[in-house]
N, C-alpha and C positions, 0 to 999 in steps of 0.2 A: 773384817770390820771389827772394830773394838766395842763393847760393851756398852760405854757411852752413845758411839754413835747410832750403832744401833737404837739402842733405846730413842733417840732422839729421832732416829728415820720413821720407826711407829707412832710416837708422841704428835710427827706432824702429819702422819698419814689420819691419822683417829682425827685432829682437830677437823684438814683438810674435810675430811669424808662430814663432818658435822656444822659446817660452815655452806658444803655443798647442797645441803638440802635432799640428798640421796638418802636412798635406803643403803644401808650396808651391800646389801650384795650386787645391787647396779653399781656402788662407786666400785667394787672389786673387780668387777667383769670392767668398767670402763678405763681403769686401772691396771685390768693386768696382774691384779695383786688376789693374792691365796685367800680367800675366804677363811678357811679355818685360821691361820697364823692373822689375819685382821679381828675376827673377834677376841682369839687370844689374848692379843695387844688392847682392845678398848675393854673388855674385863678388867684387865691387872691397872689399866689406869683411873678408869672408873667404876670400881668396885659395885658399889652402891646403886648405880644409875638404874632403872627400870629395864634398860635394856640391855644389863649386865647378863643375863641368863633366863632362865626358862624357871617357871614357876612348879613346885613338886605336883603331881598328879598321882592320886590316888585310887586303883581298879576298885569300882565299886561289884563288879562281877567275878563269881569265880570261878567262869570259863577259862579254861589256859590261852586261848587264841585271842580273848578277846583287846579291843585296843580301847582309843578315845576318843568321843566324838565333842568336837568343840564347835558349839552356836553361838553367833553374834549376830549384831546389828541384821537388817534388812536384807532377811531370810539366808545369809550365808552361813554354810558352815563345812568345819573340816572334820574329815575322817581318818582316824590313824589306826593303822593293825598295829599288834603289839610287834616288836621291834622295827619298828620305822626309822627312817635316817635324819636325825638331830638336823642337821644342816639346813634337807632340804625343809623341815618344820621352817624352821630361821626365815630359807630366803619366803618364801611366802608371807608369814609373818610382814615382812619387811614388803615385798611386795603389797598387801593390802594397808598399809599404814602408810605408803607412797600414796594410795588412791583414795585416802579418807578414809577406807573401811574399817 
């Protein structure tokens, strides 16, 4: 696949995926398509957007084991030990922003 086309097979999978009304990781699992190699692609094409990437997190402890504990809305909240896997943050992420949360 050439360059061009390629680029243009992610340009309509990103648009597709944002027309759908999905979260990222249900359009990939409905799709069949790589999660990592899809956010790759809506990065480099929307840099900017809110849901380009993960916001920096700073340990406020200096425990070595210690991880992050993120509260929101109506009583939810996540808990991460220190190296946790980026992705699965994402699809939840993406999961509760499906469900209004």
């Amino acid at each position: 696949m050439s360059k061009e086309a390629r680029v243009s097979y992610w340009r309509t999978l990103v648009e597709k995926q944002a027309e759908s009304g999905q979260s990222g990781a249900a359009f990939c699992k409905a799709q069949n398509v790589n999660p990592q190699r899809f956010y790759f692609w809506r990065r480099r094409f929307h840099p900017d957007s809110p849901d380009a990437g993960f916001i920096r997190l700073l340990p406020t402890s200096k425990t070595p084991c210690s991880g992050i504990r993120i509260i929101l809305d109506h009583g939810i909240s996540i808990e991460l030990d220190r190296g946790f896997d980026a992705l699965t943050l994402r699809e939840v992420i993406d999961a509760l922003r499906s469900m209004g949360g």
